[in-house]
Structures are given as C-alpha cells and as structure tokens.
DOSE-588501 format. One record per residue (C-alpha): residue number from 1; residue in one letter; x, y, z. Coordinates in steps of 0.001 Angstrom, whole numbers, plus 524288, in hexadecimal, padded with zeros to 5 digits. Layout:
# DOSE-588501
+-----+------+-------+-------+-------+
! pos ! code !     u !     v !     w !
+-----+------+-------+-------+-------+
! NUM !    a !     X !     Y !     Z !
...
+-----+------+-------+-------+-------+
//
This chain:
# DOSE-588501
+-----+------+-------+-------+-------+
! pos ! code !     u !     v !     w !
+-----+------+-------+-------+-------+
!   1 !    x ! 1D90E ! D638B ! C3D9F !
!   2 !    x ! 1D9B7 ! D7109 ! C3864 !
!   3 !    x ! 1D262 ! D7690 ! C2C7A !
!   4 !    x ! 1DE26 ! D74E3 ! C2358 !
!   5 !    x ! 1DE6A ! D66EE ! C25E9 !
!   6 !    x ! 1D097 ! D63F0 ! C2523 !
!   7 !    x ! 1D241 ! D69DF ! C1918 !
!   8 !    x ! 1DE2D ! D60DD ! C136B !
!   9 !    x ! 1D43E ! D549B ! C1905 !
!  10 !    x ! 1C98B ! D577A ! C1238 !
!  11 !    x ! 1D4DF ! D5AC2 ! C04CF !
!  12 !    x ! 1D8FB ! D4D1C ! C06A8 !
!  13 !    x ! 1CD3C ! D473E ! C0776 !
!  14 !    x ! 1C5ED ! D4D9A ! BFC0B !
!  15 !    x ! 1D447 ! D4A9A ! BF465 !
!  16 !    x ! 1D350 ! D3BD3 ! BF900 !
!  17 !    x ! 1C403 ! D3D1C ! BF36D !
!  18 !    x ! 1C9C8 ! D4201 ! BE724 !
!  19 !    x ! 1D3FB ! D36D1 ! BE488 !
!  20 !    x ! 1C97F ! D2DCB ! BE870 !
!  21 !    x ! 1C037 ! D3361 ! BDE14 !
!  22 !    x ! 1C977 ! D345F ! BD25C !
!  23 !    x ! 1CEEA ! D265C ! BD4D3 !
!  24 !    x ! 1BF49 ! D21FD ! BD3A8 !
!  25 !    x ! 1C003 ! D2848 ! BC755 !
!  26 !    x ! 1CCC2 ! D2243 ! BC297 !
!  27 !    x ! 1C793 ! D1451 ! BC6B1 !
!  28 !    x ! 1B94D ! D194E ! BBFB8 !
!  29 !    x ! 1C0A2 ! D1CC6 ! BB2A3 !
!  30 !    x ! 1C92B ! D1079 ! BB34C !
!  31 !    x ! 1BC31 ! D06ED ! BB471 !
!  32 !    x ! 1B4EC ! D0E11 ! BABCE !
!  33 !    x ! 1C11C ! D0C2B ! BA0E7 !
!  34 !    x ! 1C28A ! CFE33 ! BA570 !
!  35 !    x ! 1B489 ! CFCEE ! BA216 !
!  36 !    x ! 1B48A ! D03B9 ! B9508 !
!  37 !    x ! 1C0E1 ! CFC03 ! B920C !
!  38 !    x ! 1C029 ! CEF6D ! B97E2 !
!  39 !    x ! 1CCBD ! CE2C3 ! B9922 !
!  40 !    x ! 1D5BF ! CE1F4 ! B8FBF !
!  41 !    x ! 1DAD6 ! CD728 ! B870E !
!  42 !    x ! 1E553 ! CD428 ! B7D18 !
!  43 !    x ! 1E52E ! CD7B6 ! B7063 !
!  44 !    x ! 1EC97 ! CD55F ! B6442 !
!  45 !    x ! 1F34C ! CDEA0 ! B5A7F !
!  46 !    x ! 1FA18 ! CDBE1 ! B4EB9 !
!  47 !    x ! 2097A ! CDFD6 ! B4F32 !
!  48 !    x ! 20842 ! CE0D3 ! B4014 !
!  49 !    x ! 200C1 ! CDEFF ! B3461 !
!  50 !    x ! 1FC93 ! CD0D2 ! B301B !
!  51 !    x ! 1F9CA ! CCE34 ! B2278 !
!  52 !    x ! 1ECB3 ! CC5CE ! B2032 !
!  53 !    x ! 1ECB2 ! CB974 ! B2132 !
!  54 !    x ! 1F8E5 ! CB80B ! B2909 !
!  55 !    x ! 1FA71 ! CAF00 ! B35A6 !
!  56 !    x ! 1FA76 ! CB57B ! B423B !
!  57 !    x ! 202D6 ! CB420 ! B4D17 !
!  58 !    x ! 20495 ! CBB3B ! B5BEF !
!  59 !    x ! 21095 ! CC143 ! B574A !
!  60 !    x ! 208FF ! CCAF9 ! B4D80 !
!  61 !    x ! 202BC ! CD07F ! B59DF !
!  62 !    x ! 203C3 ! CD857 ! B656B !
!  63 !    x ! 1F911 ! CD692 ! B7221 !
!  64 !    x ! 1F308 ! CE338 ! B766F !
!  65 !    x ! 1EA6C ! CE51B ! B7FA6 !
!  66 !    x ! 1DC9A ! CEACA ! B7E07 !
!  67 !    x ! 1CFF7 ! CEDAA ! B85D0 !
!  68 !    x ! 1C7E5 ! CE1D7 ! B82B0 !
!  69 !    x ! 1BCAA ! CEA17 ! B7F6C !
!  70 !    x ! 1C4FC ! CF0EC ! B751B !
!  71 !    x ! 1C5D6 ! CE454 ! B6C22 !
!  72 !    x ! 1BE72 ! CDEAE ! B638F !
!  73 !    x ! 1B7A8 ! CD298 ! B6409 !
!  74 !    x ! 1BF33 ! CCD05 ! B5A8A !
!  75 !    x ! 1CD3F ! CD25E ! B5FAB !
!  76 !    x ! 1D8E9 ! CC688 ! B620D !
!  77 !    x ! 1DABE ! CC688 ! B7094 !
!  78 !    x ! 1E2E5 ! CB93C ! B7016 !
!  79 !    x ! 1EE4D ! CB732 ! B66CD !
!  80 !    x ! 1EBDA ! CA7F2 ! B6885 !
!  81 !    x ! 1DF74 ! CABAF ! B5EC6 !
!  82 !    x ! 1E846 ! CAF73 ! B51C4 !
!  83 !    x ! 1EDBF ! CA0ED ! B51EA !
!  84 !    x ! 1ECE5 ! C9A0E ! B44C1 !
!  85 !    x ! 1E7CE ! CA896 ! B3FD3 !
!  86 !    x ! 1E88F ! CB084 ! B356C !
!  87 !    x ! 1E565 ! CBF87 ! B30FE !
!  88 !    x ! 1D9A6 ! CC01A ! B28AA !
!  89 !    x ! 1DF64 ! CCBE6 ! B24E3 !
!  90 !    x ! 1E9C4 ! CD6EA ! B24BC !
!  91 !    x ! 1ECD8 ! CDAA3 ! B3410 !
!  92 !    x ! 1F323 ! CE713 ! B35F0 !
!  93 !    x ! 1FB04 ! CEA4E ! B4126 !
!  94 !    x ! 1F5BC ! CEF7A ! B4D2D !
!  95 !    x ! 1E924 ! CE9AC ! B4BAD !
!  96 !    x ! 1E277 ! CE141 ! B55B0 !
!  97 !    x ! 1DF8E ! CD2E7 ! B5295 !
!  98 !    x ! 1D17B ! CCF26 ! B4FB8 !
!  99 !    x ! 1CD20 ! CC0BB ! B4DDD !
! 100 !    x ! 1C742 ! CC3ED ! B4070 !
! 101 !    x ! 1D477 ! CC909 ! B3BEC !
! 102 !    x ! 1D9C7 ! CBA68 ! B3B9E !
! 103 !    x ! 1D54F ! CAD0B ! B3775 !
! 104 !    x ! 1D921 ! C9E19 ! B394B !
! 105 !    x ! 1E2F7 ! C9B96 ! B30A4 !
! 106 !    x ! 1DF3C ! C936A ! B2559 !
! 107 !    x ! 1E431 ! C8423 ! B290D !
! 108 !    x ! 1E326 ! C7612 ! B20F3 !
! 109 !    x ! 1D8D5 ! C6DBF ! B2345 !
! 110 !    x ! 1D859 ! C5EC8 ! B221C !
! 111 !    x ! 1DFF1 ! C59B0 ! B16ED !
! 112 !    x ! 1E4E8 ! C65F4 ! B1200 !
! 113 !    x ! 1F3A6 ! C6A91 ! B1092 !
! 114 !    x ! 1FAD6 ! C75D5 ! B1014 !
! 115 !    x ! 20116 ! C79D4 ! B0438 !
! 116 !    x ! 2079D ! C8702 ! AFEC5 !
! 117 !    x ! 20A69 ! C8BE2 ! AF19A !
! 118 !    x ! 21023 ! C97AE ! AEC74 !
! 119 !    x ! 206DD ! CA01C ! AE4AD !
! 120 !    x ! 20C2A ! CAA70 ! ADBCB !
! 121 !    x ! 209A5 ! CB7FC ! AE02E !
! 122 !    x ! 204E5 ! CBE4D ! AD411 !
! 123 !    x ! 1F8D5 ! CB44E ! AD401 !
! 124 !    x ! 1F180 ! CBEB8 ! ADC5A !
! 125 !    x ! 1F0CA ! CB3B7 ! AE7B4 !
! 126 !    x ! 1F96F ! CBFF0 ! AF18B !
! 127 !    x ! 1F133 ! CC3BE ! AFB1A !
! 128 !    x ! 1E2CA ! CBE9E ! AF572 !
! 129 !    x ! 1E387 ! CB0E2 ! AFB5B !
! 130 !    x ! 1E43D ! CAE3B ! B087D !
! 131 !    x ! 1E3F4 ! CA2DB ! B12FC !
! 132 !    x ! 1D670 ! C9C00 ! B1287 !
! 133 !    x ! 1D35E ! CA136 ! B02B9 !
! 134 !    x ! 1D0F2 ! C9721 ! AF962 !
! 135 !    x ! 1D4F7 ! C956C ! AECC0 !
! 136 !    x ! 1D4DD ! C8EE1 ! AE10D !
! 137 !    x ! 1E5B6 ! C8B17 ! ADB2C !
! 138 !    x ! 1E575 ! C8B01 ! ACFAB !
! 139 !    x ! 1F23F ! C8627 ! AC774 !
! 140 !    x ! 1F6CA ! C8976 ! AB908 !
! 141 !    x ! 1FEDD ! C7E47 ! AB117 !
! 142 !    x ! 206D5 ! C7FD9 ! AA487 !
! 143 !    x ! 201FA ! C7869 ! A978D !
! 144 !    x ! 20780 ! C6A83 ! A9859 !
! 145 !    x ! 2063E ! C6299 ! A8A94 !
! 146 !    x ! 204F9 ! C55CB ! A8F0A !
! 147 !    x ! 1F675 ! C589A ! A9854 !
! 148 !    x ! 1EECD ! C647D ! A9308 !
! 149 !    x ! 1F710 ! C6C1F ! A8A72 !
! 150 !    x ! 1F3C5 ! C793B ! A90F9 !
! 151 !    x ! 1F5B0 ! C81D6 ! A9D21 !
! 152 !    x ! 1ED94 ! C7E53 ! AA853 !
! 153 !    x ! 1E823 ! C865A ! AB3EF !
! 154 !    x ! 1E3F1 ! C7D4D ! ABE4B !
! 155 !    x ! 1DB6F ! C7E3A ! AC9F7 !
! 156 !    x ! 1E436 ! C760D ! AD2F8 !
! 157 !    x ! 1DC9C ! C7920 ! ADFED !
! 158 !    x ! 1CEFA ! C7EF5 ! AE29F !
! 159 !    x ! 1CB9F ! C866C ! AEFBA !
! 160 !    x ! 1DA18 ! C82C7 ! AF6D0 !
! 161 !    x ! 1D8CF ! C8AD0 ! B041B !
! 162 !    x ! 1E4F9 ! C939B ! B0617 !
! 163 !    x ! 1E9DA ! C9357 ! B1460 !
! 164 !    x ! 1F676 ! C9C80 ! B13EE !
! 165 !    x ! 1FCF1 ! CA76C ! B0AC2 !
! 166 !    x ! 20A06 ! CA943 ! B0BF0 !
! 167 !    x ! 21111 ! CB51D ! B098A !
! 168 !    x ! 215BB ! CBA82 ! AFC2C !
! 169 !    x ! 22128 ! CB519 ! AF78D !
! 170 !    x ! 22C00 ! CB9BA ! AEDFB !
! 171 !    x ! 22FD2 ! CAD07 ! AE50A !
! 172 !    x ! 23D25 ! CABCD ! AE0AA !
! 173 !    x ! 23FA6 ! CA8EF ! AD274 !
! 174 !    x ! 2405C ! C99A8 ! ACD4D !
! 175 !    x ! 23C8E ! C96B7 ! ADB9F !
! 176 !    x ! 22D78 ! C986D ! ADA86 !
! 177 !    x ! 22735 ! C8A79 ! ADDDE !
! 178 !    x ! 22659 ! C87B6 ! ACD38 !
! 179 !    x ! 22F6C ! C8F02 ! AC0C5 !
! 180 !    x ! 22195 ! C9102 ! ABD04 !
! 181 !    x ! 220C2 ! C9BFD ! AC769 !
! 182 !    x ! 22F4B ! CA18D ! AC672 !
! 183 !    x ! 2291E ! CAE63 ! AC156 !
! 184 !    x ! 221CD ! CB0B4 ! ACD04 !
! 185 !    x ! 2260F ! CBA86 ! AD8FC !
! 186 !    x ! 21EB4 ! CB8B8 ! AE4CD !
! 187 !    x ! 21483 ! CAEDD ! AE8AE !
! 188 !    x ! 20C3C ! CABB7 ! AF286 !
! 189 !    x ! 20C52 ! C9D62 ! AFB90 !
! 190 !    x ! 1FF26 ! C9925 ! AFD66 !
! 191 !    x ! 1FBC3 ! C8D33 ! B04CC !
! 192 !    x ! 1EF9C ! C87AD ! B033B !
! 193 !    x ! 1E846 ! C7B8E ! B0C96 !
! 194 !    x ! 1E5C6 ! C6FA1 ! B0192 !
! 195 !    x ! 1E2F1 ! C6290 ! B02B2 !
! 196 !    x ! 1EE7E ! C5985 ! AFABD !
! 197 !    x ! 1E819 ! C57F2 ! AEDA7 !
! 198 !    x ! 1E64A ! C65E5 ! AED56 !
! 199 !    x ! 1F489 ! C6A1A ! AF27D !
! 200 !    x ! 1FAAB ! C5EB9 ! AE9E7 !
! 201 !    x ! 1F51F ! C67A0 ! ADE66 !
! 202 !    x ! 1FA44 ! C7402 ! AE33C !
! 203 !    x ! 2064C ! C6FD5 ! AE55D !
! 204 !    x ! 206CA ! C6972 ! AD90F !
! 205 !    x ! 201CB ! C76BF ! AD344 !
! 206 !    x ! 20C05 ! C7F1B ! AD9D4 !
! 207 !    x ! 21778 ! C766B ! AD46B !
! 208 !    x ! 211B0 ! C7632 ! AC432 !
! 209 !    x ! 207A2 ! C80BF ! AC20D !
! 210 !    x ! 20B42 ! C8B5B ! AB9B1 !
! 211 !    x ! 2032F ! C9375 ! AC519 !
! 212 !    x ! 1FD67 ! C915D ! AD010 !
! 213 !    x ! 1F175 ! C9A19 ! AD3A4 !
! 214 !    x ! 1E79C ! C9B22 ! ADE1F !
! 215 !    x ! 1D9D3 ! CA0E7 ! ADBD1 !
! 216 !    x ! 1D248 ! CA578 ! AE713 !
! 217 !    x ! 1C412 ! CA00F ! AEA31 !
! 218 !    x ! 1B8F1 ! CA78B ! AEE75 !
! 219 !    x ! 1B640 ! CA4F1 ! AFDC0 !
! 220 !    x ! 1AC67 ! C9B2C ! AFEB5 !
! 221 !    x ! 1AE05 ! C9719 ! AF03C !
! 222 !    x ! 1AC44 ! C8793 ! AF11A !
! 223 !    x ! 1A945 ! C8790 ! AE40E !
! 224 !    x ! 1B083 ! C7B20 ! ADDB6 !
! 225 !    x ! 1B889 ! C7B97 ! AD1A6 !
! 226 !    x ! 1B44C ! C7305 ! AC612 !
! 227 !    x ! 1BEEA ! C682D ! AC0E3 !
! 228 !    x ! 1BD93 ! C6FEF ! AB346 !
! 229 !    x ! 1C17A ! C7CD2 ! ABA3C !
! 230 !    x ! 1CE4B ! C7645 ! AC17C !
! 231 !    x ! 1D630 ! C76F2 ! AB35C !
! 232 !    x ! 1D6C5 ! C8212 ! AA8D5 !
! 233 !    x ! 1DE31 ! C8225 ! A9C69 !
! 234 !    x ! 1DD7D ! C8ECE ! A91DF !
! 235 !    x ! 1D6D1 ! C867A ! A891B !
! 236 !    x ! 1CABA ! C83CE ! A8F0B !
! 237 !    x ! 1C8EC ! C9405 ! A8B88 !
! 238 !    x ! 1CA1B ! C9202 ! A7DA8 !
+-----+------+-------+-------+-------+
//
C-alpha cells in the first residue's frame, strides 16, 4: 500500500468517526427533546364559539394532539367527559376544553316536571337567568268585581329552579300564548323543574295573568316568603 492510499484509509476512517459522532449527537438532541417534551395525548379545540350555558356535543370540536406535559391539569382529554354538559360560560373558538369550562346540566329530581313558558323579552329576564338560577314568578291579574275589586300581583311560585333557556324568539301578532301579550315582540321560553301544585299554577298563570314575571333570588337565599307577601293590591299603599 502506497502513501496515497494510506492516506485515503486513514480519510475514510476519520470520515466514518465523523458520521458516527454527529449521529450521537442527533440521537443526544432527539432524547434530550423527548425528555423536555415528553408522550403526547389528545386534546380538544372548539371549531367555534359556544354561547354560555349551551349543551355540548363532539361535533363542536376538533382532536389535536399535544405534549402531555403542555396541558393543564384540568384540560378535556376524552370527549366521553362533556356528556350531559354544559358551558359555564362563553367559549370562543380555538380554545382548548377545560373541565371547569362546563357543568352537569341541570336535571329533575323526584316528583318534579318539566314545564316551559314564554317570558316576554322586555322583562329584563335576556341573558340574566340561567340554568340552575332560582327565582321567584310572580303573576299580575286584572281587577275582577265579583272577588277583590282591584288589580292583583301575585307571587305564584317562590324559588322554582330554572333548568333551560331557550333562545330569543320573535312573536307573531294575535299569536302570543294570551291577547293580553299581543303587544309584545320577542320573548324568551324558560322551563323551569316544579313539582305539580307548583306547575298547575304556572300554567294556570301563563294562560290568565295580565303578566307573567320572574324575579331572581340571591344564591343561597332560602329565605321563605310570608303568606301576607304572596298577594299585593295598590291599596294596601294608601
């Protein structure tokens, strides 16, 4: 072997130590990134914004996936978790799910019904009362000669739990549920979780009342309403 190819061994050799180095650097850098980033799991993002309170279902997101490290401890990793769910508030798209972004949606308990009434917009009740508020419905009744003689505002049910608000809704004229409400526009259906005493009055409330209003309660208010309090005519002012 001449001194030419000695030298083109030793080239290929310190060439092969080369490769051999830089590809223990490559595998270095790739364990040291695995180790700063860890596995990866799913994650959840919303396709588009979801207004509070409203159900959730798979369809209003896409799965992504995320080092594991990157996520909270609170992050969604399973869509089976958002059944029978709710936002607890306003969602905007692109954001990842968190469990404290939802809640159980609000569901009867033993002897209690459903039942739904149209509440007039302009009452203030848009966007203040929510699934799980109470409140007190209250119901207004024109003078009638042959029982009191004068207009009556009634509390027809105290602390009635709200479980759903539907969306705003544009009433057509003479086709409101009473001619007493043909001048209003848009209402609101509210359905609220009542025993049948209680929804017996609201429905009986909804079909002769003047007005219908609800009155939101102070969280935690158990405070009961007196049998005096329950009726108020103008004259009891004078």
């Amino acid at each position: 072997m001449n001194s030419r190819q000695r030298r083109g061994v030793v080239l290929l050799v310190l060439s092969a130590l080369c490769a051999l180095g830089a590809f223990a650097g490559v595998l270095s850098v790739i364990r040291d990134v695995n180790g700063k980033v860890g596995p990866e799991v799913d994650a959840y993002r919303l396709k588009s914004d979801v207004a509070p309170y409203e159900e959730l279902t798979a369809a209003r997101f896409e799965r992504v996936s995320m080092p594991e490290r990157w996520l909270s401890a609170t992050a969604v990793t399973d869509l089976a978790d958002i059944r029978g769910k709710i936002a607890v508030t306003e969602l905007k798209k692109g954001s990842l799910l968190q469990r404290d972004m939802i809640v159980d949606r609000p569901e009867l308990q033993a002897g209690q019904q459903e039942i739904a009434i149209m509440i007039d917009a302009s009452t203030g009740v848009a966007g203040k009362i929510n699934p799980g508020s109470r409140v007190n419905i209250f119901a207004t009744f024109a003078a009638d000669d042959s029982t009191t003689g004068a207009d009556q505002s009634k509390l027809i049910v105290a602390g009635a739990r709200v479980i759903d608000v539907g969306e705003l809704t544009a009433l057509e004229s003479g086709r409101s549920s009473s001619e007493r409400r043909r001048t209003a526009t848009e209402a609101v259906p509210i359905t609220f979780a009542l025993g049948t005493a209680d929804a017996q009055r609201v429905a009986y409330a909804e079909s002769f009342a003047e007005h219908v209003r609800l009155a939101l309660v102070a969280g935690g208010d158990d405070t009961a309403v007196s049998p005096g309090d329950r009726t108020y005519t103008l004259d009891e002012d004078k």
